[in-house]
Each structure stands twice: as C-alpha cells, then as structure tokens.
C-alpha positions in Angstrom: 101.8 153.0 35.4 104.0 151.7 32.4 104.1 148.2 31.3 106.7 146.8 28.9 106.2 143.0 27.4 108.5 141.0 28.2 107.4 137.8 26.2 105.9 134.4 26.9 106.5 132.4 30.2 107.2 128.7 29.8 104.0 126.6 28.9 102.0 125.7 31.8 100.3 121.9 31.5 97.4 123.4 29.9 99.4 124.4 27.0 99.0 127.9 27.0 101.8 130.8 27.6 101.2 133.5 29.0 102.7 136.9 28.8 104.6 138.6 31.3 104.8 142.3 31.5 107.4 144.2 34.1 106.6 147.8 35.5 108.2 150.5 35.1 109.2 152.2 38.6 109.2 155.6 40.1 112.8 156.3 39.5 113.0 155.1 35.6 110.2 158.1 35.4 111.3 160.6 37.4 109.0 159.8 40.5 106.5 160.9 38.7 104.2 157.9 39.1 105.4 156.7 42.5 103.1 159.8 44.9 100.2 158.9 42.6 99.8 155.5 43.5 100.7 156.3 47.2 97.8 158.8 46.8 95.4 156.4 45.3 96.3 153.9 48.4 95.9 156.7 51.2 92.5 157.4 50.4 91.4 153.5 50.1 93.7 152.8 53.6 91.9 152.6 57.3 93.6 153.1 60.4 94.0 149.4 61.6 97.9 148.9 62.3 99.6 146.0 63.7 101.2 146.7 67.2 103.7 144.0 67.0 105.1 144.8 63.2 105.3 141.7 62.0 106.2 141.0 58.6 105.7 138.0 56.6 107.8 135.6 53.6 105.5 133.7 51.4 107.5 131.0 49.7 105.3 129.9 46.8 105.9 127.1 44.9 103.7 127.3 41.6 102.4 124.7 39.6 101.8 122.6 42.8 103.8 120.9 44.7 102.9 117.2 46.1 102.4 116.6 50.0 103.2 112.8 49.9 106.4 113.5 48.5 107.5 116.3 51.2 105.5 116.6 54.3 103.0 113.6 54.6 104.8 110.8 53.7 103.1 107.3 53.5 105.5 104.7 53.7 103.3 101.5 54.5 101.2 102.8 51.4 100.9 100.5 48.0 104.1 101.5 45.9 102.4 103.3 43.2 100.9 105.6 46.2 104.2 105.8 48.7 106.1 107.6 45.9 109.8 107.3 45.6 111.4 108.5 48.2 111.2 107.6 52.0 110.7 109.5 55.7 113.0 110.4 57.8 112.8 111.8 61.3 113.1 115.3 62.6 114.3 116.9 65.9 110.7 116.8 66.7 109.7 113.2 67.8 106.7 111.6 66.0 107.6 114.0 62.7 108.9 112.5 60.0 109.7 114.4 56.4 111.1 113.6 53.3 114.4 112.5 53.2 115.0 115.3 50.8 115.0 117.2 53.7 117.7 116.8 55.8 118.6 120.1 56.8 114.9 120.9 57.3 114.4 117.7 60.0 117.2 119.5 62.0 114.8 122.5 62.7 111.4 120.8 63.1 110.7 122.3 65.9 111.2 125.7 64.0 107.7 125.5 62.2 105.0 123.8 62.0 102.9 121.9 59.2 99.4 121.4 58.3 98.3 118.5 56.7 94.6 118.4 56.2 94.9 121.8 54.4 91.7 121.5 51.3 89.7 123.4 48.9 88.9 120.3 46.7 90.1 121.8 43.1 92.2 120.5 40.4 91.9 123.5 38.2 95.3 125.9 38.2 93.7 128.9 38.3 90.8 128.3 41.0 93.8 126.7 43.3 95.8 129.7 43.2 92.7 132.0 43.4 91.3 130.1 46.5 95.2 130.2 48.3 95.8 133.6 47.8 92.5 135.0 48.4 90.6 132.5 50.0 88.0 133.0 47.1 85.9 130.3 44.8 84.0 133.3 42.8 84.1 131.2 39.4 87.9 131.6 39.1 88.8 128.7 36.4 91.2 127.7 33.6 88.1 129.5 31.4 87.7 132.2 33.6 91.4 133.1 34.7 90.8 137.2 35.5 91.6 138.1 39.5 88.1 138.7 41.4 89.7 139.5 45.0 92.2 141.4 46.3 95.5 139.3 47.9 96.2 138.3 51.0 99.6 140.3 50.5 97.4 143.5 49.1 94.6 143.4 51.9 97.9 143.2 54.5 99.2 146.1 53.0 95.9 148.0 52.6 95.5 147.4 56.2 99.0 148.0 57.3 99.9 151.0 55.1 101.4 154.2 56.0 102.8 156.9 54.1 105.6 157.2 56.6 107.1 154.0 55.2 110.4 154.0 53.2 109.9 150.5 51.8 106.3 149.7 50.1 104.7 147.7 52.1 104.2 144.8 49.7 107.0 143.2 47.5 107.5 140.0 45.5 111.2 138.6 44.7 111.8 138.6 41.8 108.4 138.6 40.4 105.0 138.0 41.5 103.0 134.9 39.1 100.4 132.8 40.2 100.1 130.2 36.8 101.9 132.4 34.7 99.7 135.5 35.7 101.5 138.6 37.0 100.3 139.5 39.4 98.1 137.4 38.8 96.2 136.3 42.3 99.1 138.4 44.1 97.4 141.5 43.0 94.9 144.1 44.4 92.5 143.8 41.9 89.4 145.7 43.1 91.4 147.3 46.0 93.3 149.1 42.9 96.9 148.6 41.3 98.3 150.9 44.1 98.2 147.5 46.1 100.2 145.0 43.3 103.5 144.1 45.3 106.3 146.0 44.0 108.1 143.1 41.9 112.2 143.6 42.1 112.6 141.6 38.9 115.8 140.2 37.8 118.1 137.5 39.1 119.3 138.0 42.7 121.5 134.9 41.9 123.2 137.3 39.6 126.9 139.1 40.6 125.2 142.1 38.5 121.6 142.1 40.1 120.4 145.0 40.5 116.6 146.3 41.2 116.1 149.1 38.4 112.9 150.7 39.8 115.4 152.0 42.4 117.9 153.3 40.2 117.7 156.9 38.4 116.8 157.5 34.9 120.0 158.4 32.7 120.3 162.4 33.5 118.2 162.6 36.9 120.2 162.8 39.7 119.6 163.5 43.4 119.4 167.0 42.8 117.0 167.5 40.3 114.6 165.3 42.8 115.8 167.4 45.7 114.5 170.3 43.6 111.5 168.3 43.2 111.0 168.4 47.2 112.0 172.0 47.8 109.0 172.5 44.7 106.7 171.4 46.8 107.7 173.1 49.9 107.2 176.3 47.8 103.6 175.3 46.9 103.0 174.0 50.5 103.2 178.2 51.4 99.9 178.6 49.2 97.6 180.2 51.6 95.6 177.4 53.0 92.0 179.0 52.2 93.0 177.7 48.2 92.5 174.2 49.8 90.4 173.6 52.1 90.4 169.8 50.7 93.9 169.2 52.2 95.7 168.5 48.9 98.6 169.7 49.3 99.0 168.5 52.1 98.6 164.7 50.9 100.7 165.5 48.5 103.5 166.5 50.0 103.3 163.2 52.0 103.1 161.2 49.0 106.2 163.7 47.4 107.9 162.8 50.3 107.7 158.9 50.5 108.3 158.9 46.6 111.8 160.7 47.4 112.8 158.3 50.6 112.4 155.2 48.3 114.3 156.5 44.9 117.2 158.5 47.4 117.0 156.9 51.0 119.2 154.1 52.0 117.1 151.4 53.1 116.0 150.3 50.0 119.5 150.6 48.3 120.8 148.8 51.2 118.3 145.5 51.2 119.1 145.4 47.8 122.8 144.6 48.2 123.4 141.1 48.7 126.8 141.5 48.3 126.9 142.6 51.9 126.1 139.4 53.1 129.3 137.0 53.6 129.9 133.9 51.5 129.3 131.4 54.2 125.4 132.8 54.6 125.0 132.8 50.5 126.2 129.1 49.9 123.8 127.9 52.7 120.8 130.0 51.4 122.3 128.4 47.8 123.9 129.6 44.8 121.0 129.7 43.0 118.0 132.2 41.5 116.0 130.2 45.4 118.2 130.7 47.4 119.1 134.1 46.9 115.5 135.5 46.1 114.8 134.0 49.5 117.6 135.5 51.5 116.9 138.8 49.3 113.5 138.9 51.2 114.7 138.5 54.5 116.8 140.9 53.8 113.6 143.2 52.9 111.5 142.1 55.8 114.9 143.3 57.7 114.4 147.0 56.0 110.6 147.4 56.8 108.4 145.7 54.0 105.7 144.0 55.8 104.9 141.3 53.5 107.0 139.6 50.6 106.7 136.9 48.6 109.1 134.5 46.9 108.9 133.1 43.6 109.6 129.4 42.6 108.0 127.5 39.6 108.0 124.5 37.9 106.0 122.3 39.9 103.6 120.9 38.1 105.1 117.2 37.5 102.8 115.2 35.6 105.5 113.1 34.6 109.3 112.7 35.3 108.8 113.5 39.2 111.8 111.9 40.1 114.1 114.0 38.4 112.1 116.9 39.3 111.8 116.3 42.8 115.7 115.3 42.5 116.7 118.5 41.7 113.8 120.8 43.2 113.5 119.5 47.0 117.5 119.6 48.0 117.3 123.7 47.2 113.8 124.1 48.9 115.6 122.4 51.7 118.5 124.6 52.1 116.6 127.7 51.9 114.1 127.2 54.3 116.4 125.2 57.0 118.8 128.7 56.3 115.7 131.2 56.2 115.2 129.5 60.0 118.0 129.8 61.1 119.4 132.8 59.7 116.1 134.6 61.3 116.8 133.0 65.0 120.2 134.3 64.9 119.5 137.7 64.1 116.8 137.9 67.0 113.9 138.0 63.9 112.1 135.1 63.9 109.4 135.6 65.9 108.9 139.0 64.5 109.1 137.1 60.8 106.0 135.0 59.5 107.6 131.9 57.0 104.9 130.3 54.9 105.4 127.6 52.4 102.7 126.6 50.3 101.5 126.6 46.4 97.8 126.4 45.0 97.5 122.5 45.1 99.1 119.3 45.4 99.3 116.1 43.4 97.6 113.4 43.0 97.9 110.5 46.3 98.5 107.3 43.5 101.2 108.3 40.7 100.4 107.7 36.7 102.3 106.0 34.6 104.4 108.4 32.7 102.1 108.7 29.6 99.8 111.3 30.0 96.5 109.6 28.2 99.0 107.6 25.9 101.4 104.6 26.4 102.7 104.2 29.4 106.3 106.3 30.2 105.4 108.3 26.3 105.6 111.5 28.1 108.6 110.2 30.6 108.7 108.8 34.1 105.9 108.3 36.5 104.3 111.5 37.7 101.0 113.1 39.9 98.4 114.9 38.6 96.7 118.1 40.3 95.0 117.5 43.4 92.7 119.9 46.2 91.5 117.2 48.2 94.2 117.3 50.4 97.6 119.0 50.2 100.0 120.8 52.8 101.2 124.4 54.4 104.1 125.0 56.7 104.4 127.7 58.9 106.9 129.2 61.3 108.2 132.5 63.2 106.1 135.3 63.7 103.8 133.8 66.5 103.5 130.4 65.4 104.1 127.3 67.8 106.8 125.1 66.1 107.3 121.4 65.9 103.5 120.8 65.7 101.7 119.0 62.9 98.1 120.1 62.6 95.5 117.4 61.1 96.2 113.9 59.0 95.1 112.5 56.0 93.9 108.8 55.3 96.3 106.5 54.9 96.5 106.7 50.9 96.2 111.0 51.6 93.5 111.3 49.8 91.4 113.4 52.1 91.6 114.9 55.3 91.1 112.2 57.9 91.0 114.3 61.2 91.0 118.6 61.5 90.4 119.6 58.1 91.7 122.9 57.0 90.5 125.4 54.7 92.0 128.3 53.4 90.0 130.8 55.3 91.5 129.3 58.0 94.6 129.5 57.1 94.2 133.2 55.9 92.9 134.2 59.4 95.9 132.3 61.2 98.2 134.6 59.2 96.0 137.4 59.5 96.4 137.2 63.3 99.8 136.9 63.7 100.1 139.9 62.0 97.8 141.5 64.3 95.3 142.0 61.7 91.5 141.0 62.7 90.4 138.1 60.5 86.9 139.5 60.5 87.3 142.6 58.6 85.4 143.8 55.7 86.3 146.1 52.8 84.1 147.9 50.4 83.8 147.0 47.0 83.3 148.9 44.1 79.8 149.1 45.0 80.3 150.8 48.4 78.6 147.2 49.3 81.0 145.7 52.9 82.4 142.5 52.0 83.9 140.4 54.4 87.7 139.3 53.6 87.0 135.8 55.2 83.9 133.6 55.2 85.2 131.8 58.2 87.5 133.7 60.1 88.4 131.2 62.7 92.1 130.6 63.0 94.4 127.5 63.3 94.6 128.1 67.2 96.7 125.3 67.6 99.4 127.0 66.0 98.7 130.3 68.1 
C-alpha cells in the first residue's frame, strides 16, 4: 500500500498538526495491490453475515460537538449554562431541539437521541478512541497510536465477502479522528486490509471525482481483462501443485479487484451528477451536504458501513459564530438524509448515526482561554465526557424516543446512563451482528469486542 503526504491538517486546540497521507488505490497501480489486501482480509474474515443487510452512515462531527447547544437544551438554566440559543419543539411531543434545527424538529419521529451518553474524558484522543472502539487502553493526547480495531473495521471483518463489488467499508471524503487518518477509523490489529477505503476529494466539487477508481494513464479495460483471462490460464494448473487452494483465492480476490476498477456500481455511486438539483440544494451546496448524500448514495450500491467527515468542532471560544454557521448545514443534511432514505423505501434498511468523541463543557468560559476575558474571542465550551449526546435513526431503530436525561445544568447523567459499549452493541445489533463476539489478537489470545454487550433496547 502507497502513501503520498499530503501536508499538515489545520491545528487542533492542542497546537499540534498533524499530517495527512492519501492512498493510492487499485486502479492508479494497475490492481496490483487491491487482491492483496482482499487476500489478507479473507483469511482473518469468519462466517458471521448479517441476514437483513443493513448498512450503516456514521456522521462524525470531530473536535466535539456540544449537547446543550443541539439536543439537550436547558432553557431554565443560569445564562452562562443555557447557552445562546433556545428550544424549539418537534413533531414529537415532549422533544424539543435547538432552534438551529428546524428542518430536523419536522422529522423527530425519524430518530431517536440519547442523552446520558458518557465515558467521562476530556482528552481528544481517548474520546475518539473510546467512540469508535469502545476502548480506554491508555489512548491519550501522549499516547495518540490506535490500540483496537473500529467499529466500521470489526463490521466489515464480520460482514465481508469476496463476492462484494463495493468494499465493505468507506469514509467520505476521508476518514480522521483528531487529525489522525485513519486514525480510530482504522483496523489496527485486524490489519490495514480493514482501513475504510477513503474517496478523497470534494464531492461539493462539479469536477469530483474518486481517483482510486479511475485507470492509470495507459491501462485500459483490456489490459485488466487480460489480467483476468491470466488467471483463468493459471487456474488450469493441475490441482495436485496446490493442494493449499491458492489459486483458487486468488482468483476470487483477481476477480473482486476487476469488479471494483471496471464494474459499474462503483462508477455509478460516484456520480452525483445523476441526482437532480432539487435533492442537492436540500442535502446543501456544500463539502456536508454532498459527502452526506455521496454516502447514501454508497450505502445504495452495497457498502455496508460509511462514514462522513465534518470538523471543526472544537469551540473553545467564538461558539456563536461557529454554531451560526455549522448547525443550519448539519440540519439540512440530516432532515434530507431522513427523508431522502424514506422515500426511496431505505430507511429501515439504513442505520443514521450522529455523534463525535465528546461534548463541551455544561457552563460557557469567557472568551479568553486562561487570559483576559474575550482575548481569544467570544464565549465558548471547553471539552467535556461527562455527559454528551448520540442520535440514531433507520435501520431498526424506534424513532421519536429520547433515551436518558442529564441534571438540570447537564453536567452528568441524571437517569439511564449510557456508555459506549452500549451504544456499540445497539449498532452492532441492528446490523445483525452479535455484540458478544470476540476476535483474536496478535497473540492468538480471544478478546472480546465489548466489555458490556448489552444494547440500548429501548431503541430496539
């Protein structure tokens, strides 16, 4: 597998940068790489498969996004709690939202939200290791390396099949937990063969295009055709040569390699341009929105878990004008995402999750950061564990319910508090994978993906 740098991310509040590196795909090298890694995943992949085929959109919004300023409000709070903005009611009666969210409250009853959601860290790096893998394991700003695989790699793992023309696991446009890619998103132990393929790019752009899909300059259809019909030739070797069954894997593996780079479900999810102009403009005109109707669109063609990308959450100060301009796009692509999936008779067969690694602090800070007050801007919230928020909807969930509360400052969970192994095995069985399954580690030692495997059965 190829990596190119492609420079520093923007600074995270830590002060560091990190650096981003894109792959190179199958078709930029000829497929040469793709039936290796398809190989590497067949032999780690057991037979469990999900009877119902759900698939699954994680909308993540790194850097942390605060719950008393979306989906907890507090209005008869002190000011400097309550935040800025105020609640207004949904379609569902007793839940209220932000009133950044108007297109959201139509569709309440669409999805559900947890609100006693904890794993009791301020620290970037454990947050998003703890969300995305339910795992403490040291993780820290000091300690920042992956330690467990995904939830989006064990899915895939679990769910993989080499008769798939669409990996199984994709991230639009990349996949970055803090600035890491993949970060928390990865396989880690499970192996590379399990990173989400990342479609780069701007969807939001008239000239997006995915380049791990596209030929290298010179290769063309046939020269891969002649690739297949290579194989086909070997395939005759008498079997006695092989009594391991080589060829035959990889012949699968030659095969899937071809489907993606040539077949026309890929190509075709890729092509936003097929969608009319009235669907775009509600998803948004922006790198969101389209990323986000890009995955449905991927969902649509047979990946089975994707994951969105949208950063810049982490408002320790100016919140206003961050929420300003970051909740009314959030709104529009998940009220459209809803809706869009109900018409086209998808949404129960399509998980939506919304969450990031924390949320922010319940009473705001005065702009300055450890200096003067308003030095560093406007008001802001600080990173918070203690209590924060997940939404979920399609694929098997109940809508219009609210699981759990916080106190009345949201400080802490007040009633059905929520951990992410919880949450993991919720998604897990929608999916119709069973929460209490173990892989082996490097070791050959059976490790158990959850500690607590008990679901959110409310929402089931």
């Amino acid at each position: 597998m190829f990596r190119i740098d492609a420079g520093e991310t923007r600074r995270y509040c830590d002060g560091l940068s990190r650096r981003s590196f894109v792959q190179l795909g199958v078709a930029g090298i000829a497929s040469v790489q793709l039936p290796r890694l398809l190989e590497a995943r067949e032999t780690q992949t057991n037979s469990t498969v999900d009877p119902r085929h759900r698939s699954a959109i994680l909308i993540w919004l790194d850097g942390g996004p605060g719950h008393m300023d979306m989906y907890d409000m507090k209005p008869d709070a002190p000011a400097e709690y309550r935040g800025i903005w105020r609640p207004i009611r949904t379609n569902v009666p007793g839940i209220e939202i932000t009133e950044l969210f108007p297109q959201q409250a139509k569709v309440a009853d669409k999805f559900s939200i947890v609100r006693s959601l904890h794993h009791d860290t301020g620290d970037h790096f454990a947050g998003g290791h703890r969300m995305l893998t339910t795992k403490d394991m040291g993780v820290s700003g000091g300690n920042t390396g992956g330690k467990f695989p995904s939830m989006g790699s064990i899915i895939a793992h679990q769910r993989q099949s080499s008769d798939r023309d669409i990996p199984a696991y994709m991230s639009v446009p990349i996949a970055s937990s803090i600035g890491l890619r993949p970060g928390y998103f990865g396989g880690n132990w499970l192996g590379a063969q399990f990173d989400p393929f990342q479609t780069n790019g701007d969807p939001n752009n008239a000239n997006f295009k995915v380049d791990n899909v596209e030929l290298a300059p010179g290769m063309t259809v046939q020269t891969l055709d002649d690739r297949k019909r290579l194989m086909k030739s070997l395939d005759r070797i008498p079997r006695a040569v092989d009594a391991s069954g080589t060829f035959d894997a990889m012949n699968r593996f030659e095969k899937q390699a071809f489907r993606f780079v040539t077949g026309s479900k890929a190509r075709k999810a890729f092509k936003l341009s097929e969608e009319n102009d009235e669907l775009r403009d509600a998803y948004g005109r922006n790198t969101w929105g389209q990323s986000t109707l890009l995955a449905r669109r991927l969902v649509e063609a047979g990946a089975g878990f994707v994951t969105v990308h949208l950063g810049g959450w982490d408002h320790h100060w100016n919140l206003e004008s961050g929420m300003d301009s970051y909740l009314p796009r959030v709104d529009a692509l998940v009220a459209t995402l809803f809706q869009d999936l109900e018409r086209r008779g998808q949404l129960d067969s399509t998980l939506v999750i919304l969450c990031g690694e924390f949320s922010r602090t319940p009473r705001m800070n005065d702009g300055g950061n450890g200096g003067p007050p308003l030095s560093q801007g406007t008001p802001g919230r600080d990173h918070w564990g203690n209590s924060m928020f997940c939404l979920l909807g399609g694929g098997g969930i109940r809508g219009g319910q609210i699981v759990g509360s916080t106190n009345r400052l949201g400080e802490e969970p007040l009633t059905r508090a929520v951990r992410p192994d919880n949450l993991h095995a919720t998604i897990y069985r929608c999916l119709g994978i069973d929460p209490k399954i173990q892989l082996l580690d490097h070791s050959g030692r059976p490790t158990s993906v959850l500690e607590d495997p008990t679901p959110i059965h409310e929402l089931l």
